[in-house]
PAVEX-538492 format. One record per residue (C-alpha): residue in three letters; x, y, z. Coordinates in Angstrom, 3 decimals, padded with zeros to 6 digits, m for minus. Last residue first. Layout:
+------+----------+----------+----------+
! vodo !       px !       py !       pz !
+------+----------+----------+----------+
!  ALA !        X !        Y !        Z !
...
+------+----------+----------+----------+
REM end
This chain:
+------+----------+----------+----------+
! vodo !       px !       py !       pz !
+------+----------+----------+----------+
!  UNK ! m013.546 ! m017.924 !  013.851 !
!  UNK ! m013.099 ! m021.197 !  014.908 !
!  UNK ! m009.377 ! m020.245 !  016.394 !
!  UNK ! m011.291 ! m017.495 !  017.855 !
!  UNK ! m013.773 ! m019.686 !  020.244 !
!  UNK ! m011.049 ! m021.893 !  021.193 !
!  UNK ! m008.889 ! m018.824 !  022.634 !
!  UNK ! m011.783 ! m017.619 !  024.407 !
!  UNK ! m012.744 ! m020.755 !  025.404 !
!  UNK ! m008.971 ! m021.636 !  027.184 !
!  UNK ! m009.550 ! m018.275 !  028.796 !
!  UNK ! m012.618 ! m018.905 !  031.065 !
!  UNK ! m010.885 ! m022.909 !  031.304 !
!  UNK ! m008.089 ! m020.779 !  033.192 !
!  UNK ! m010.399 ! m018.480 !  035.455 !
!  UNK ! m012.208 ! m021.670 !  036.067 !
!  UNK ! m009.431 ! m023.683 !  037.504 !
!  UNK ! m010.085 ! m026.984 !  039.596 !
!  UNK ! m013.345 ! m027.512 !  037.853 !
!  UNK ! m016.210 ! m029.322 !  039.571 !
!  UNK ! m018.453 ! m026.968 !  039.459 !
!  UNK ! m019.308 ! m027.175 !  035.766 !
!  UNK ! m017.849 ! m025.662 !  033.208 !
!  UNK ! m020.975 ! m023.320 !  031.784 !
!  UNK ! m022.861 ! m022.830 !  035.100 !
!  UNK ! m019.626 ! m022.265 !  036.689 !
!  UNK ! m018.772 ! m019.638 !  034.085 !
!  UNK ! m021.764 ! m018.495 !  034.882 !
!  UNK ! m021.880 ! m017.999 !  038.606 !
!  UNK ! m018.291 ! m016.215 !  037.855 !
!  UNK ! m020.100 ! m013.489 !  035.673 !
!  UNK ! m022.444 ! m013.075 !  038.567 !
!  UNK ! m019.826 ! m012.450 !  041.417 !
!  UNK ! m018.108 ! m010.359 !  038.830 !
!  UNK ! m015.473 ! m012.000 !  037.342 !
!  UNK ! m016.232 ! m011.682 !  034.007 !
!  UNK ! m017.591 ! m008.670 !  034.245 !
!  UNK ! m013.866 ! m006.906 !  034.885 !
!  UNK ! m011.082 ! m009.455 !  035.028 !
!  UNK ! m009.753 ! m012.930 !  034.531 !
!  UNK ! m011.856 ! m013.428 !  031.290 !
!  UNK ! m008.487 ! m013.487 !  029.074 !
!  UNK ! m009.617 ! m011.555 !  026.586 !
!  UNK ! m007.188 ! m008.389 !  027.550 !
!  UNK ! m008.249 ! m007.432 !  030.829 !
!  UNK ! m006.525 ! m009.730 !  032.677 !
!  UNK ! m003.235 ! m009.067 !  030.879 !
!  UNK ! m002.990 ! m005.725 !  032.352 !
!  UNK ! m003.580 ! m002.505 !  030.438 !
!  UNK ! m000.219 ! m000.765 !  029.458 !
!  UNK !  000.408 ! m002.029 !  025.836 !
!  UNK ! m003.484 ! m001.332 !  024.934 !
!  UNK ! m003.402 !  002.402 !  026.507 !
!  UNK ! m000.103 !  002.717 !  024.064 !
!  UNK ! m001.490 !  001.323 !  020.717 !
!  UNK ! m004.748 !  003.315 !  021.478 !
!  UNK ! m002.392 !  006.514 !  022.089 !
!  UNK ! m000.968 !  005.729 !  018.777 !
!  UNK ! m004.739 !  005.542 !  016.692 !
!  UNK ! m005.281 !  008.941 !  018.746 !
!  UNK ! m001.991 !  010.489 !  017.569 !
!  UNK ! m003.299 !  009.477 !  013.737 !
!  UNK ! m006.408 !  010.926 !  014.290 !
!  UNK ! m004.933 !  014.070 !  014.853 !
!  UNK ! m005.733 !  015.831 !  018.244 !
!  UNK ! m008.384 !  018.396 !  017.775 !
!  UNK ! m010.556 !  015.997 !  015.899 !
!  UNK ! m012.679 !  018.332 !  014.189 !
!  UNK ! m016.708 !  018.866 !  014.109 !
!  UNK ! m017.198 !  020.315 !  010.387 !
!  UNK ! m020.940 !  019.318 !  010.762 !
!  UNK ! m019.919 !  015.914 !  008.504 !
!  UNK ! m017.599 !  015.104 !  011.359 !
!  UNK ! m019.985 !  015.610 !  013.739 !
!  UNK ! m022.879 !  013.098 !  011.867 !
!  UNK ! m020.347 !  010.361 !  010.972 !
!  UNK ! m019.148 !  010.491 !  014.973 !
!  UNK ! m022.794 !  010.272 !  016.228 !
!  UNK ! m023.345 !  007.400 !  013.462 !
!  UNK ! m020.522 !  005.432 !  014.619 !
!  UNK ! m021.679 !  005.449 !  018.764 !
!  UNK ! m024.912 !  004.190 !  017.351 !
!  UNK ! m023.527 !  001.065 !  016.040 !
!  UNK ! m020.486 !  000.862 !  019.004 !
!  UNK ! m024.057 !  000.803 !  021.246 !
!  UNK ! m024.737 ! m002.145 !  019.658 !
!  UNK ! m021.582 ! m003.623 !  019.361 !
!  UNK ! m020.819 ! m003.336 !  022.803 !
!  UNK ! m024.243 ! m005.054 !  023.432 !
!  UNK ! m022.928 ! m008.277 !  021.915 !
!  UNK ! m019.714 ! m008.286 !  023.578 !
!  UNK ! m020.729 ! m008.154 !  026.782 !
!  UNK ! m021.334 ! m011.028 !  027.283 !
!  UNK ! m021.282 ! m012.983 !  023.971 !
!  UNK ! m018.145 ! m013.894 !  022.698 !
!  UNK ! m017.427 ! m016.329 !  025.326 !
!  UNK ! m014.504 ! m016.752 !  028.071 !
!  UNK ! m017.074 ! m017.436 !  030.717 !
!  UNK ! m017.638 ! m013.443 !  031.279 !
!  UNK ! m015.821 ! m011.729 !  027.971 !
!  UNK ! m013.751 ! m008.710 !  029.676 !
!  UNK ! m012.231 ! m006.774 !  027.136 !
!  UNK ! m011.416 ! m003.704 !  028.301 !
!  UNK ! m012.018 !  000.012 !  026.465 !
!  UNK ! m009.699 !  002.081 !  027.320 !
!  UNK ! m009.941 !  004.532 !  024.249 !
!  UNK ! m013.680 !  004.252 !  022.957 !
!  UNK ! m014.637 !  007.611 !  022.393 !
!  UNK ! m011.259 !  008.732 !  021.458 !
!  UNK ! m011.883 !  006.396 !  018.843 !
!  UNK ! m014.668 !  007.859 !  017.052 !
!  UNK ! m013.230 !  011.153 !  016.924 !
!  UNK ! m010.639 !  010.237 !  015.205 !
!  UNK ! m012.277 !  008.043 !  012.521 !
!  UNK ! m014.935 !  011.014 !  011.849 !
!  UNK ! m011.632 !  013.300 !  011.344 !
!  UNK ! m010.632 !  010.223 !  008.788 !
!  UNK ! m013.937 !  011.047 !  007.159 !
!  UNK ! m013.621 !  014.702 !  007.501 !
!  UNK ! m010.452 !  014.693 !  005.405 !
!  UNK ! m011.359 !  012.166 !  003.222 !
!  UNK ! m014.194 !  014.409 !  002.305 !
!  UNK ! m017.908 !  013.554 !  003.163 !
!  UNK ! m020.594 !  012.769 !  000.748 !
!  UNK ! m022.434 !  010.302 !  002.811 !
!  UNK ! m020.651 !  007.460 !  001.766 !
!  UNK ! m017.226 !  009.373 !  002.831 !
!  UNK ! m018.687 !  009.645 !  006.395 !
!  UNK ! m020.373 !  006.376 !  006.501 !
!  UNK ! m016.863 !  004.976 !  006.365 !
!  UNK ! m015.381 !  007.195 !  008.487 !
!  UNK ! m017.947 !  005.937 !  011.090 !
!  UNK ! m017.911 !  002.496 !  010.004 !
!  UNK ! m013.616 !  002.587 !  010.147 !
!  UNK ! m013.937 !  003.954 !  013.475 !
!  UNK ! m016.780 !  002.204 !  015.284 !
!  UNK ! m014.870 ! m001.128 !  014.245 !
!  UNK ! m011.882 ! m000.473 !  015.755 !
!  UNK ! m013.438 !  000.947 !  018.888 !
!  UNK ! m015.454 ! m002.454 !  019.108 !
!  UNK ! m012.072 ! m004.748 !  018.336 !
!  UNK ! m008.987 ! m002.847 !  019.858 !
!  UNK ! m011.030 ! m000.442 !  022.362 !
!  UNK ! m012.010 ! m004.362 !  023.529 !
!  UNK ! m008.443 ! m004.900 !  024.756 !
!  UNK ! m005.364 ! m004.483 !  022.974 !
!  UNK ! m003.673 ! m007.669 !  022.368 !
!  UNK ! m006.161 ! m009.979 !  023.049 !
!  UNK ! m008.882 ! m007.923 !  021.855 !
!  UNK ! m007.487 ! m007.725 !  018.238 !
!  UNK ! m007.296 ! m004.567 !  016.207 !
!  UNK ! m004.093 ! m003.174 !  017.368 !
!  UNK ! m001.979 ! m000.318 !  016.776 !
!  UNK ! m000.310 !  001.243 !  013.625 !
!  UNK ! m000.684 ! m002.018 !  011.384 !
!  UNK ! m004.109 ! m002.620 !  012.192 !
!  UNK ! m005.223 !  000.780 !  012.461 !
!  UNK ! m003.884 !  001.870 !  009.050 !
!  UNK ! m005.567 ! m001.303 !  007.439 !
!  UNK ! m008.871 ! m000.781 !  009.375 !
!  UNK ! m008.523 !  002.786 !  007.774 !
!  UNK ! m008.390 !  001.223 !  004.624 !
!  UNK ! m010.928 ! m001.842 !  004.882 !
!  UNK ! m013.546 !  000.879 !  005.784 !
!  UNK ! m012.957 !  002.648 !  002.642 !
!  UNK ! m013.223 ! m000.372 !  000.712 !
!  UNK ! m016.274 ! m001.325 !  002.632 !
!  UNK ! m017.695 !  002.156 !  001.497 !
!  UNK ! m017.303 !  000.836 ! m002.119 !
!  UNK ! m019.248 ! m002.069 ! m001.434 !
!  UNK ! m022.306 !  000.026 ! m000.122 !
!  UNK ! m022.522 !  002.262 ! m003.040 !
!  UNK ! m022.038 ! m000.587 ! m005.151 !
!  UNK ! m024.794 ! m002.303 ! m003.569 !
!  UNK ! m027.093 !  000.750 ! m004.386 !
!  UNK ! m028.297 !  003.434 ! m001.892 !
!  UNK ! m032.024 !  003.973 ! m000.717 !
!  UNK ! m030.870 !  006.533 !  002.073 !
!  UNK ! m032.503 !  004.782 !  005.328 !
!  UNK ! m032.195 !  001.383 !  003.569 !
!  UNK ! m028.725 !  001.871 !  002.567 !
!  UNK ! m028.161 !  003.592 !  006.115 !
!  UNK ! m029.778 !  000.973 !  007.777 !
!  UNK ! m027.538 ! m001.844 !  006.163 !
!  UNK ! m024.062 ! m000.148 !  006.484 !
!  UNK ! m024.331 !  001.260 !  009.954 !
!  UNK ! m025.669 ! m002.527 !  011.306 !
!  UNK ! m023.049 ! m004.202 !  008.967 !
!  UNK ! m020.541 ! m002.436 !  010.169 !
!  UNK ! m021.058 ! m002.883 !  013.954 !
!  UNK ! m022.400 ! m006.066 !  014.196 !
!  UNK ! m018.805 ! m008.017 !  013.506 !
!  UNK ! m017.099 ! m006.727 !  016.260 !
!  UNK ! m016.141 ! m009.496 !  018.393 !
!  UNK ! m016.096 ! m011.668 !  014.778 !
!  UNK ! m013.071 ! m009.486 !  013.739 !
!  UNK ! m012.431 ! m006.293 !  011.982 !
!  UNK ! m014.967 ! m006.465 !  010.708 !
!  UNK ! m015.043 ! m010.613 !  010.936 !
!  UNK ! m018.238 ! m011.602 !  007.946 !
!  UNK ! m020.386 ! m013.526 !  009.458 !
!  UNK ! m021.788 ! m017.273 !  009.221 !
!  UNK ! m023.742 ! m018.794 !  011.913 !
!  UNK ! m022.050 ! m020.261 !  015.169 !
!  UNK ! m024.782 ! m018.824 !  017.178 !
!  UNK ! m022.663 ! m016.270 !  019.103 !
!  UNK ! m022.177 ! m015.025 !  015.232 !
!  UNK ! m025.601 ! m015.002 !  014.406 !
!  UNK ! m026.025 ! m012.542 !  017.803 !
!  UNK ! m023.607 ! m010.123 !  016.904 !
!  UNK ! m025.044 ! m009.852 !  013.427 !
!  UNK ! m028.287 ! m008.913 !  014.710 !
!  UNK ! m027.228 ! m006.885 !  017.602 !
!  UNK ! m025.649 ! m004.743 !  014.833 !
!  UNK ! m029.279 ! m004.524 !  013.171 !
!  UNK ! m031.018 ! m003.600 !  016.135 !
!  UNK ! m028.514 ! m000.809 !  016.907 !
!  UNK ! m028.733 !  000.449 !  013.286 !
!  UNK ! m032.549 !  000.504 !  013.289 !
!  UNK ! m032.161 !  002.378 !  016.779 !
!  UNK ! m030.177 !  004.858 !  014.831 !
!  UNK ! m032.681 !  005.478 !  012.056 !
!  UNK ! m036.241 !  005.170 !  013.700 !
!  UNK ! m035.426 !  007.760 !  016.725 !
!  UNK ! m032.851 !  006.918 !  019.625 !
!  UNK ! m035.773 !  007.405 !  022.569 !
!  UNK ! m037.808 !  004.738 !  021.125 !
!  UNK ! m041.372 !  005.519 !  021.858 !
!  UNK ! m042.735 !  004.706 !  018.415 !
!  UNK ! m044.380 !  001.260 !  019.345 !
!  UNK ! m042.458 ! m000.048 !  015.848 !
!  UNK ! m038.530 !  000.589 !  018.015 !
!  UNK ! m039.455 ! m002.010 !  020.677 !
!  UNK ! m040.548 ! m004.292 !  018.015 !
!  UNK ! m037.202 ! m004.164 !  016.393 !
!  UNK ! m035.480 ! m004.138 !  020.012 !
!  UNK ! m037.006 ! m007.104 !  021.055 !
!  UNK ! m036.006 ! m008.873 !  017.629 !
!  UNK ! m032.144 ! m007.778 !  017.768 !
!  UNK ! m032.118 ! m008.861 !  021.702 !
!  UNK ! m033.289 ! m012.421 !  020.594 !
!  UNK ! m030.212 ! m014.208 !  021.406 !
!  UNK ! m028.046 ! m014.673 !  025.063 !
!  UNK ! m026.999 ! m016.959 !  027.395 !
!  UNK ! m027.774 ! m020.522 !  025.826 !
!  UNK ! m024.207 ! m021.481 !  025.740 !
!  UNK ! m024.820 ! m022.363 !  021.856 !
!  UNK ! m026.382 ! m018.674 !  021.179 !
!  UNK ! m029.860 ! m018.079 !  020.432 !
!  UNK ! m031.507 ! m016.579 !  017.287 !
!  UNK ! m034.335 ! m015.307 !  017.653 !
!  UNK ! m035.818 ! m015.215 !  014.268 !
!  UNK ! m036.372 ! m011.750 !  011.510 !
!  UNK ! m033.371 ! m009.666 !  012.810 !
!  UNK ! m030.699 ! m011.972 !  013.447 !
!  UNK ! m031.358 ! m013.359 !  009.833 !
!  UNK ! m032.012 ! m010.119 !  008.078 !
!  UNK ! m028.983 ! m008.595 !  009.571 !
!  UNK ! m026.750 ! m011.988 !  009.175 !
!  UNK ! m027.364 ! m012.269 !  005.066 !
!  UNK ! m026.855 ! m008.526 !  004.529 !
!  UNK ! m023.214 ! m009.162 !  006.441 !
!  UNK ! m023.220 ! m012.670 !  003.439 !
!  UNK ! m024.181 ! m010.200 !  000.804 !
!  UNK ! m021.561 ! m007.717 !  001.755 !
!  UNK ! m019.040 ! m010.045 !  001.899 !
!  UNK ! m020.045 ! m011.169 ! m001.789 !
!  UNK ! m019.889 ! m007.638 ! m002.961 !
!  UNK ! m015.982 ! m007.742 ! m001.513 !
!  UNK ! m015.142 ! m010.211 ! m003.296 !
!  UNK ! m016.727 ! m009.139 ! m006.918 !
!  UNK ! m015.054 ! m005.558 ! m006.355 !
!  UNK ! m011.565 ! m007.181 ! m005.733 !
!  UNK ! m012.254 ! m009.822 ! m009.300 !
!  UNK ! m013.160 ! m006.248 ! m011.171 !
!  UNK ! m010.443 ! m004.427 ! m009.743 !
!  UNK ! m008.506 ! m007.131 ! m011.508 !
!  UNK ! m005.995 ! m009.496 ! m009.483 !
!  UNK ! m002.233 ! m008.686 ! m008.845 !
!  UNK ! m002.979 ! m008.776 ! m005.192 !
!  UNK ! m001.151 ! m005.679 ! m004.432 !
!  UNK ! m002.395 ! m003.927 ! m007.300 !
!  UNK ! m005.669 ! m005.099 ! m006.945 !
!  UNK ! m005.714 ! m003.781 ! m003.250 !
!  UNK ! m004.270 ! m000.747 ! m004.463 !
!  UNK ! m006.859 !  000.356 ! m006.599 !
!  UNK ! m009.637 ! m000.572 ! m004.424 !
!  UNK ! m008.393 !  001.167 ! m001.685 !
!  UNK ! m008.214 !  004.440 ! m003.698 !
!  UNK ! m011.462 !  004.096 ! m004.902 !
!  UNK ! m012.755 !  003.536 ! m001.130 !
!  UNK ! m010.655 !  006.475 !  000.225 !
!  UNK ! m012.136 !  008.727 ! m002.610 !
!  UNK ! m010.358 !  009.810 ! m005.850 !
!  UNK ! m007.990 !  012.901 ! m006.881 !
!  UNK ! m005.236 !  011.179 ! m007.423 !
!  UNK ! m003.103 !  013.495 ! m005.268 !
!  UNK ! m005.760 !  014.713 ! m002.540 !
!  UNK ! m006.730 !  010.839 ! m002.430 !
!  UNK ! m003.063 !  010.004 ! m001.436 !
!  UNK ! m002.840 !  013.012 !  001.215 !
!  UNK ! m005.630 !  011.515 !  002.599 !
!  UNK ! m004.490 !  008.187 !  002.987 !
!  UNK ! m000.946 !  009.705 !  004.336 !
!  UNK ! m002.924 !  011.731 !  007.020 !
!  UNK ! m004.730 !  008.273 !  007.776 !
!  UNK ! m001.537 !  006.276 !  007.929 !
!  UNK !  000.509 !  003.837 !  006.091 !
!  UNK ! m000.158 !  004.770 !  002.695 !
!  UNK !  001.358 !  003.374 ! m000.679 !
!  UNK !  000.000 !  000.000 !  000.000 !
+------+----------+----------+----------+
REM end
């Protein structure tokens, strides 16, 4: 790639005079050595399969192999037709949507990782309502993925994007950043205000644990990307209002790498800290193990590990 950070992606654009997406596209075949053409295909049949998980989530109940959580997406979705939803029709679509996704993917179904499977909701809920909301094409949709795959890129290789290494700010803040800039540029939005959109989403999210309770994707996981849904649509909307991220949005992708490095190991996916070991979250990993195991912190992170080796 001929960036390597957000200032450099936009200075890129400026140059060529295309949009983050185009650009991405360009230099994803390039690297590859396939045809745009093959890229574009790819990435049209991720977006079917995120399209796939919305509708799915969204029109069944769709409970999780522990049993601990599914149907959120649907109670929200009739929550929101009463009319008394305090989010409004379009954001609380978005939030129903991402819980959609979330919960497929604590079901084993099939889901597209952006950036990974702990924050798979969030895209797809920001990219589904808004086409719906704004009555955009597939191509639309697919190019904005490009642009979302490009800041991912920069935040990937700058700081972290797994929950391991950097806690949940790594996954769900991740995730709100590259749908908020995203939605930013698909709304008409320079690259400059979309990867101001990207700063401010993150400094939202810096700090962020990860604190799975028995080890599992679920708790709290799933709600995280529900709110991270909303969360990406308040960023889209202040950077398109000329809202700026007073510090660059590349200093706030490096203080991410930094808060990440310093938080201890037991809030970093290991379910040794936070909700997981709340008096509750411990009650269920006993449920889950049984009460006869001699360690449950360590079968709690023996899971989590399982869990993303099948992802």
């Amino acid at each position: 790639m001929k960036f390597s950070t957000l200032q450099q992606l936009i200075e890129c654009c400026r140059e060529d005079g295309v949009t983050i997406g185009q650009l991405m596209l360009s230099e994803q075949a390039k690297e590859s050595g396939k045809s745009e053409e093959e890229i574009f295909k790819q990435m049209a049949d991720y977006y079917n399969i995120m399209k796939e998980a919305v509708h799915r989530g969204i029109h069944e109940p769709v409970p999780s192999r522990s049993g601990l959580t599914g149907g959120d997406a649907v109670r929200i979705s009739e929550y929101m037709l009463s009319g008394t939803a305090s989010l409004g029709t379009e954001a609380c679509t978005a939030l129903a949507y991402a819980l959609s996704v979330s919960e497929v993917n604590a079901s084993m179904g099939r889901i597209i990782a952006t950036p990974t499977a702990g924050s798979c909701g969030i895209i797809p809920g920001v990219f589904v309502s808004s086409q719906e909301r704004f009555k955009w094409d597939d191509k639309h949709l697919i190019m904005g993925l490009f642009c979302a795959g490009a800041i991912g890129y920069v935040i990937a290789n700058n700081s972290f994007i797994s929950g391991a290494e950097g806690g949940c700010q790594a996954e769900v803040g991740s995730a709100i950043g590259m749908a908020a800039g995203a939605l930013t540029e698909l709304r008409g939005g320079t690259p400059e205000q979309a990867v101001h959109a990207v700063g401010l989403a993150l400094k939202n999210s810096l700090g962020l644990i990860c604190d799975p309770v028995g080890g599992l994707v679920e708790i709290p996981c799933i709600v995280r990307n529900g709110f991270g849904a909303v969360s990406a649509l308040a960023a889209t909307d202040m950077a398109l209002a000329g809202v700026r991220s007073v510090i660059p949005s590349d200093e706030v992708v490096g203080v991410m790498l930094e808060v990440g490095t310093a938080m201890p190991a037991k809030h970093r996916e290991t379910a040794q800290g936070g909700l997981a070991q709340t008096p509750t979250g411990k009650k269920i990993l006993k449920d889950l193990y049984g009460k006869g195991s001699k360690n449950v912190k360590e079968k709690g992170a023996k899971s989590t590990q399982k869990e993303d080796e099948i992802k």
